[in-house]
OpenMM code with the backbone's topology and positions (N, CA, C; nanometers):
from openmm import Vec3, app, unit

residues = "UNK UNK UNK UNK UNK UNK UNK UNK UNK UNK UNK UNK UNK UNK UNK UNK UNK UNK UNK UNK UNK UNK UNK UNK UNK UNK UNK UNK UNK UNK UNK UNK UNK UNK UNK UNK UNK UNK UNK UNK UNK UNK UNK UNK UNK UNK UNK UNK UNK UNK UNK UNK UNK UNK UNK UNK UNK UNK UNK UNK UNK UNK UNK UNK UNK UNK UNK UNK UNK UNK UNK UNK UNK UNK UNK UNK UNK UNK UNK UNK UNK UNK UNK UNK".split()
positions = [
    Vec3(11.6276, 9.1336, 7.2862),
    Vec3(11.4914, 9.1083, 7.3322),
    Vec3(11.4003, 9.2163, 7.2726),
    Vec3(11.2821, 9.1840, 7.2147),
    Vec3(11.2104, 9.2768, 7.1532),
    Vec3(11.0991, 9.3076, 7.2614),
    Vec3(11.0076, 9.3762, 7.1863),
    Vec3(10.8994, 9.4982, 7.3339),
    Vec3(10.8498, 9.3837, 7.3557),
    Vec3(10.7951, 9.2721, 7.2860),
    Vec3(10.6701, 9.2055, 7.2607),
    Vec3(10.7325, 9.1369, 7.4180),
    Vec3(10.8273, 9.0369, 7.3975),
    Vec3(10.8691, 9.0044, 7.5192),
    Vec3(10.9100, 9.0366, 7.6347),
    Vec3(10.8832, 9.1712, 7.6080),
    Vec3(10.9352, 9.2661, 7.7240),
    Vec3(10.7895, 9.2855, 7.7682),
    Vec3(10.6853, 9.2681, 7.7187),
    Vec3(10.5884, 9.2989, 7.7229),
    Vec3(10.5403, 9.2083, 7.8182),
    Vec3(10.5473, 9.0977, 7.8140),
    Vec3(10.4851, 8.9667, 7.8407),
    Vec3(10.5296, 8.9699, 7.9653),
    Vec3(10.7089, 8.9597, 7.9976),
    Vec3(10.7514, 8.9784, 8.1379),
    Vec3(10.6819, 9.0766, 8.1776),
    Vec3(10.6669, 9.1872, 8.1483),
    Vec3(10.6471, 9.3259, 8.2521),
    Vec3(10.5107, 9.2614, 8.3014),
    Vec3(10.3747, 9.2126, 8.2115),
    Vec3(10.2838, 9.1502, 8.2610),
    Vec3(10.2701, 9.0633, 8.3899),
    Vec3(10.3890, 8.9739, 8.3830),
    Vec3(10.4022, 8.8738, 8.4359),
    Vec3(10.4492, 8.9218, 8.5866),
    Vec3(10.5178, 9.0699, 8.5640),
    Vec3(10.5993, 9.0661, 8.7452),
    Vec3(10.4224, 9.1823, 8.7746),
    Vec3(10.3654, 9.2352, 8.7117),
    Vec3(10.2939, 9.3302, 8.7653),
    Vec3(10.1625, 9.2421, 8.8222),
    Vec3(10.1289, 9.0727, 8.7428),
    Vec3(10.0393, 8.9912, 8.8287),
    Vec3(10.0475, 8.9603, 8.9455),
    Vec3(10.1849, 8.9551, 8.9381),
    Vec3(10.2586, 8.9096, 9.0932),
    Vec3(10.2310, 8.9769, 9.2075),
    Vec3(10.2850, 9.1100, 9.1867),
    Vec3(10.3060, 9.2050, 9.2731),
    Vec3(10.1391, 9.2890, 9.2931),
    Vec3(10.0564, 9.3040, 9.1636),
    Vec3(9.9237, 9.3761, 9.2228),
    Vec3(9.8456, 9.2652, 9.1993),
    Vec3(9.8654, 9.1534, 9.1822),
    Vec3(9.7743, 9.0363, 9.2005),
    Vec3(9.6487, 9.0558, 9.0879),
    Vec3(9.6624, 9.0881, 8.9804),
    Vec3(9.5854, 9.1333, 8.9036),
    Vec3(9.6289, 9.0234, 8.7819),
    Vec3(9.5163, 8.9791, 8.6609),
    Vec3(9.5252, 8.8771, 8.6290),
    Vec3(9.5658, 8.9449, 8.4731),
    Vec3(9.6293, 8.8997, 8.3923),
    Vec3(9.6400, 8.9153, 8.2399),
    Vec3(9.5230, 8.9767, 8.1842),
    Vec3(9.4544, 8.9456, 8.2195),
    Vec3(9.3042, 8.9897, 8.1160),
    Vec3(9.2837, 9.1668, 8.1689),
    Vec3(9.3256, 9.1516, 8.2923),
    Vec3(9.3127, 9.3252, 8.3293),
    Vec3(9.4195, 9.4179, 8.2873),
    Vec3(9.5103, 9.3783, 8.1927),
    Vec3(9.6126, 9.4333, 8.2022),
    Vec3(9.6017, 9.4923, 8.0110),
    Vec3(9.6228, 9.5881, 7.9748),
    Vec3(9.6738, 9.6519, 7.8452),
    Vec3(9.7858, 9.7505, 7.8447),
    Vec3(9.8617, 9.7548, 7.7196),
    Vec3(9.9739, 9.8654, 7.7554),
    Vec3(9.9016, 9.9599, 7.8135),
    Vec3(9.7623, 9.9939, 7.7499),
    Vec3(9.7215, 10.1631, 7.8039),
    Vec3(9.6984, 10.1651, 7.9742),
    Vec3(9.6972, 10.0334, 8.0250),
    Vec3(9.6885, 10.0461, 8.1827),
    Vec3(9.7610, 10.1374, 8.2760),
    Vec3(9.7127, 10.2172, 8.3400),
    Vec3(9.8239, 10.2640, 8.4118),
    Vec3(9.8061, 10.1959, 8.5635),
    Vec3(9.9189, 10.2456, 8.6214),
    Vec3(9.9443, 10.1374, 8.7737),
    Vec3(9.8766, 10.1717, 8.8488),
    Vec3(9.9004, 10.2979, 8.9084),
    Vec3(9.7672, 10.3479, 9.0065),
    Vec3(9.6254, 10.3631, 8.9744),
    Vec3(9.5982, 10.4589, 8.8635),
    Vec3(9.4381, 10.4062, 8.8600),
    Vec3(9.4029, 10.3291, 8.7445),
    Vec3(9.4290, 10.2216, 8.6881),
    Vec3(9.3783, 10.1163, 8.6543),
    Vec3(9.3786, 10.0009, 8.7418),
    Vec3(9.4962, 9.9948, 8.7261),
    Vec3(9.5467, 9.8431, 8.8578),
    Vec3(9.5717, 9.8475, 9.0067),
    Vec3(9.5613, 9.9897, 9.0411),
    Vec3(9.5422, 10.0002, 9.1815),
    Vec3(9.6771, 10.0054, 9.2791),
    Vec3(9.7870, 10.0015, 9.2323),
    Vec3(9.8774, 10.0244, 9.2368),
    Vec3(9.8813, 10.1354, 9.3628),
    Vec3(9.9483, 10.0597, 9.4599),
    Vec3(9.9799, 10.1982, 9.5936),
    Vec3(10.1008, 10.2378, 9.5914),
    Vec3(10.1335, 10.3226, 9.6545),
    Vec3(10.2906, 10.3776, 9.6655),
    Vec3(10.4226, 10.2364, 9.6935),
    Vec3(10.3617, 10.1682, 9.7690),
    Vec3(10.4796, 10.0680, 9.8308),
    Vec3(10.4799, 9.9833, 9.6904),
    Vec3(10.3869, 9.9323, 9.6693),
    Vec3(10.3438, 9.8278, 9.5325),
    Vec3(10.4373, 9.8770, 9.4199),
    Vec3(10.4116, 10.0322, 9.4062),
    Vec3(10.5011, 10.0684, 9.2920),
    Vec3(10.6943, 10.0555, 9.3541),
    Vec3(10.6927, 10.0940, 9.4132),
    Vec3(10.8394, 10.0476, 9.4939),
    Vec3(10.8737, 9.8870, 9.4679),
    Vec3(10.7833, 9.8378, 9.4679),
    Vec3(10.8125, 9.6570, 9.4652),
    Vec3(10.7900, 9.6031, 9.2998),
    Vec3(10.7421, 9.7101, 9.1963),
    Vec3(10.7054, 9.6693, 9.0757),
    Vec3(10.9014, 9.6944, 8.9734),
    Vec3(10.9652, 9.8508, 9.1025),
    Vec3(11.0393, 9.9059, 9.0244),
    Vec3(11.1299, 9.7648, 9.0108),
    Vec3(11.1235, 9.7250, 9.2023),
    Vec3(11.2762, 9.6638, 9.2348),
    Vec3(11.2173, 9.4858, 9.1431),
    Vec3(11.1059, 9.4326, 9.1481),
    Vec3(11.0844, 9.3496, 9.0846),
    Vec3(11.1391, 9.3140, 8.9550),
    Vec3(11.0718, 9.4822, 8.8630),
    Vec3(11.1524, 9.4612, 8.6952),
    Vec3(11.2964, 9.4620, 8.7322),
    Vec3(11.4005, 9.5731, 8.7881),
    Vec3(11.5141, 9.5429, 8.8087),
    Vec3(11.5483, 9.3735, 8.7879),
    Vec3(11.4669, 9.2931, 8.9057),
    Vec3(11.4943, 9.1944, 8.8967),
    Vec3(11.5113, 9.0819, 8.7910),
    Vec3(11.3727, 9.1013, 8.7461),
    Vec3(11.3357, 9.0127, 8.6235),
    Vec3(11.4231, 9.0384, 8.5118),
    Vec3(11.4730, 9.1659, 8.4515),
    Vec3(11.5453, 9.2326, 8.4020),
    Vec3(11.6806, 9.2206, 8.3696),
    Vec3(11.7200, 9.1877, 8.5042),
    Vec3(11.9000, 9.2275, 8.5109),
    Vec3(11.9112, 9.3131, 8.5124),
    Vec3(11.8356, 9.4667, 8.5474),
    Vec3(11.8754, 9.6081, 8.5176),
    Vec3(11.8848, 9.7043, 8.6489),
    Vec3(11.9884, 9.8033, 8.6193),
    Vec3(11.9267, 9.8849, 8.7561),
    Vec3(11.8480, 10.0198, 8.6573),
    Vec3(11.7688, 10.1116, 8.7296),
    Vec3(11.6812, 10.2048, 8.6763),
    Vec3(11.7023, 10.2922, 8.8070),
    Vec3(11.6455, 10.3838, 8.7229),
    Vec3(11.6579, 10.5595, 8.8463),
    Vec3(11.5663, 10.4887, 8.8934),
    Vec3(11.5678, 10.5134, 9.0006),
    Vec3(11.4079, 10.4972, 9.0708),
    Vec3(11.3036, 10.5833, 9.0513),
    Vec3(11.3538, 10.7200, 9.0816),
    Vec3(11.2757, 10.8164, 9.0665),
    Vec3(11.2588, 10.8240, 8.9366),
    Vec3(11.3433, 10.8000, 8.8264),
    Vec3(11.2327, 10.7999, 8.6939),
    Vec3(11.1483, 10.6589, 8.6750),
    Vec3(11.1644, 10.6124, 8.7159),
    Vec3(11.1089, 10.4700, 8.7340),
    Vec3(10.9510, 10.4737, 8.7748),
    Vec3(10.9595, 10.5574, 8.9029),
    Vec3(10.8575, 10.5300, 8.9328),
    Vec3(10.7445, 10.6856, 8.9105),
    Vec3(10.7905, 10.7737, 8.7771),
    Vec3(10.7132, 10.8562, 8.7136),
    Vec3(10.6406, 10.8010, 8.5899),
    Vec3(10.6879, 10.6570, 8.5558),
    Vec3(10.6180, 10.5750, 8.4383),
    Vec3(10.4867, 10.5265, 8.5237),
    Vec3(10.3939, 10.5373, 8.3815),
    Vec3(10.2464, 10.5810, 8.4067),
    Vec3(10.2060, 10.4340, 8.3732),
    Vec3(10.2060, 10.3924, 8.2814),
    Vec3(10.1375, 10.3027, 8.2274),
    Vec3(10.2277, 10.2048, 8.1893),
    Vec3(10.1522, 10.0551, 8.2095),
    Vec3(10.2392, 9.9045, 8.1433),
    Vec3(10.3411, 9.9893, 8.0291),
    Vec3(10.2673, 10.0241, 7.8749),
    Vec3(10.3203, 10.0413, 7.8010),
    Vec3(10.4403, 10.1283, 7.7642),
    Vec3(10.4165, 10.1752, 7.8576),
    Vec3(10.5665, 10.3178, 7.9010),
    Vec3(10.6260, 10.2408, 7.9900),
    Vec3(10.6628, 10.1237, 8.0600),
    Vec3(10.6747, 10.0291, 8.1127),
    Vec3(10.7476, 9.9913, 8.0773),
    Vec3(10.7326, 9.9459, 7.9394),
    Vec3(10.7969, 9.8339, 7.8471),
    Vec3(10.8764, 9.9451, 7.7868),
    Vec3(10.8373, 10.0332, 7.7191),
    Vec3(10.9757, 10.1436, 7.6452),
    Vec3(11.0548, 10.1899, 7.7635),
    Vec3(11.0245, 10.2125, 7.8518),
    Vec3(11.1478, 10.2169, 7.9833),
    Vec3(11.2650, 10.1346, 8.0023),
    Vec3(11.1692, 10.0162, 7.9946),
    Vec3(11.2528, 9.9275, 8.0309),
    Vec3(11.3443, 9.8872, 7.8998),
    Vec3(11.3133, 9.9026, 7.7829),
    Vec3(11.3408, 9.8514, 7.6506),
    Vec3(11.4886, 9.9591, 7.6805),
    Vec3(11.4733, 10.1252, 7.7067),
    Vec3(11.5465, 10.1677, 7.6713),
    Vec3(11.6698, 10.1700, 7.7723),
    Vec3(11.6088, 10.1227, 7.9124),
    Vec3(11.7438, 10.1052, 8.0223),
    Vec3(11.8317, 10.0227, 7.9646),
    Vec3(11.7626, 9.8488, 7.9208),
    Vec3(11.8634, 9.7400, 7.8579),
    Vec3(11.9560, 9.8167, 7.7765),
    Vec3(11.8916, 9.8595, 7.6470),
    Vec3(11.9943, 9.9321, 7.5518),
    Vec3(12.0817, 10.0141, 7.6139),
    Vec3(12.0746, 10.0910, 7.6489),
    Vec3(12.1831, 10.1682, 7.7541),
    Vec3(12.2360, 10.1035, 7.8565),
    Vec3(12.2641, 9.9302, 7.8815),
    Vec3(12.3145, 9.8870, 8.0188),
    Vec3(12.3727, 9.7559, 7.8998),
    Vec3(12.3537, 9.7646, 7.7533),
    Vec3(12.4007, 9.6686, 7.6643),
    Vec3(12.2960, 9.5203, 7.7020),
    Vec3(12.2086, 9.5407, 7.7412),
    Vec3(12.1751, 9.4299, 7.7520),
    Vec3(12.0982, 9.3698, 7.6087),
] * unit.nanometer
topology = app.Topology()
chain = topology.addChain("A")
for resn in residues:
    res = topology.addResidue(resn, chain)
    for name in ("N", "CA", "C"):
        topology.addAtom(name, app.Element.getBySymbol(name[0]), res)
């Protein structure tokens, strides 16, 4: 799976969860102050990607990623390290 599509999912669980629409969203977004992102929200974005994913992730590094786009290399680099 390449970023691009990694990209698109990560979009797709972060509409869900902060109810925020595609058009508000760029890699440079970050969760809390762009998208508004609260403490619990980010808890539900980690266990969400897990989901969407197939992956497990530290949490706690999980939830020190700032922005969509560090998002997607997170997540890019858990798969590779879990063989996915």
């Amino acid at each position: 799976m390449d970023n691009s599509e990694i990209y698109e999912r990560v979009c797709s669980v972060v509409c869900d969860v902060l109810g925020v629409t595609e058009d508000d969203i760029t890699p440079e977004s970050r969760f809390v102050e762009d998208l508004g992102a609260e403490s619990i929200q980010s808890v539900e974005l980690v266990a969400a990607f897990e989901e969407e994913f197939d992956i497990e992730m530290d949490e706690d590094a999980a939830l020190q990623v700032g922005s969509v786009g560090d998002a997607v290399q997170f997540i890019a680099d858990v798969m590779a390290q879990q063989g996915e």
